[in-house]
N, C-alpha and C positions, 0 to 999 in steps of 0.2 A: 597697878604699878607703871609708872613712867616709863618708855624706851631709854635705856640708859644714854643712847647715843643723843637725845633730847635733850637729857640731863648735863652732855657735855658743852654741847651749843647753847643753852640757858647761862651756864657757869663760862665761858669764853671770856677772858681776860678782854679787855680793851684799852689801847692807846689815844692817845693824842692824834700820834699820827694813824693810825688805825681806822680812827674817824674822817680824817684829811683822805684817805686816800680811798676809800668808800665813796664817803659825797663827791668828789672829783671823778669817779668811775659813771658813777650815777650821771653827773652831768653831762659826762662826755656822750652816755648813751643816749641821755634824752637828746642832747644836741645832735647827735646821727642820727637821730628818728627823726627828728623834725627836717631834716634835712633829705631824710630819704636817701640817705648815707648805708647800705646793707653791708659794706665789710668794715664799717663803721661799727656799728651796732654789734656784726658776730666779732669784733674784736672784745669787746668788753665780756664773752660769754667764756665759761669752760668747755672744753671740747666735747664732755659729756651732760653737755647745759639739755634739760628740756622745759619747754613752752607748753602749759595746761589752763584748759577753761574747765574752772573746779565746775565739779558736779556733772560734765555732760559727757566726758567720754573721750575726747579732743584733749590731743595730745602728738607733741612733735617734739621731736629727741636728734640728739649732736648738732652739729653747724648747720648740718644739711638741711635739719625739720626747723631749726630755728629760721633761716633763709624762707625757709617752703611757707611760717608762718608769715612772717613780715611781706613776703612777697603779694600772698593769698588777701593780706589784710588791706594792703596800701593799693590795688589792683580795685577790691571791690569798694573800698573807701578813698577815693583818692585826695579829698581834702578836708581827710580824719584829723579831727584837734582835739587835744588834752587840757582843759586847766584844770590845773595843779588844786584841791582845793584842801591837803593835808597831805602832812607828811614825817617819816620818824627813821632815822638813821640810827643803825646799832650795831654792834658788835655781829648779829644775826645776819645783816644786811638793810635791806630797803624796804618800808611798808608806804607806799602812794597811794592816794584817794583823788579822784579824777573827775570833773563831768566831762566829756566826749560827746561833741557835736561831727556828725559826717552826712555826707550824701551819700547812699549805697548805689553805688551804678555796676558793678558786677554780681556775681552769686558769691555768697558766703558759707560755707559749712554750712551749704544744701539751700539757706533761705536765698529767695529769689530778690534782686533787686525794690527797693519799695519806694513810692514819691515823696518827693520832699525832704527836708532836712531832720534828720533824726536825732534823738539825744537822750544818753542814757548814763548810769554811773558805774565807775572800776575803783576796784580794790585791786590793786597788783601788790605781789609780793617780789622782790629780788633775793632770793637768799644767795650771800655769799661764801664763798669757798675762800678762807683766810694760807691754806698752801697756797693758791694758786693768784689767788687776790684778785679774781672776780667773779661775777655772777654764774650760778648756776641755774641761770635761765629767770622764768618767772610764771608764776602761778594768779591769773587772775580770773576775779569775782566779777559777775556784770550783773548790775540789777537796772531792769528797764528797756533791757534789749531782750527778744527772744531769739534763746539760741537753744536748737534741737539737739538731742541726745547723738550723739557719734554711733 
């Protein structure tokens, strides 16, 4: 049997504006990331937003762990890039599919720096919080990078 609380987010009414103002959330945030914009970025978050790499253990929670993410990320990748290579806006939130080219020149959640230009692919999730009307954080999938269990 289904979490009913799933049940409700499946069945979530959606507007017009509902969608306007999602994808316009979305953009602003990609625009602060790319920009390396961080009160940029934890603006578009909920205060109780958390930041998880499914599967490994990694996990950062409120404004504070969201910060401590981006900071960790942009630090050991300093000219991390996303293109965009799918995308699905919904009543839910945001589902992005990415390949991700970066130079790792710091340490990452334990891996050590490595040569050369690396490149791997994401699944990020945004789910949204329709009270609050923005994200509560994001849940991404990375296949082609090795990332070690937390």
């Amino acid at each position: 049997m289904p979490d009913p609380s799933l049940l409700e987010i499946y069945r979530r009414e959606f507007t017009p504006e509902d969608y306007r103002d999602i994808r316009e959330l979305y953009k602003a945030h990609s625009i602060a990331e790319d920009a390396r914009d961080l009160p940029g970025l934890i603006a578009t978050l909920t205060p109780d937003c958390a930041y998880e790499i499914v599967g490994t253990g990694f996990r950062w929670e409120g404004h504070e762990g969201a910060a401590r993410f981006y900071t960790e990320l942009l630090t050991a990748f300093p000219d991390i890039h996303f293109d965009l290579t799918d995308i699905v806006i919904g009543p839910q939130g945001v589902c992005e599919e990415a390949t991700v080219t970066a130079t790792q020149q710091g340490s990452w959640l334990g891996n050590a720096p490595v040569d050369g230009k690396l490149e791997w692919q994401v699944l990020i999730w945004f789910p949204w919080d329709p009270e609050q009307r923005l994200f509560r954080g994001e849940k991404v999938y990375t296949f082609g990078l090795d990332v070690p269990a937390a």
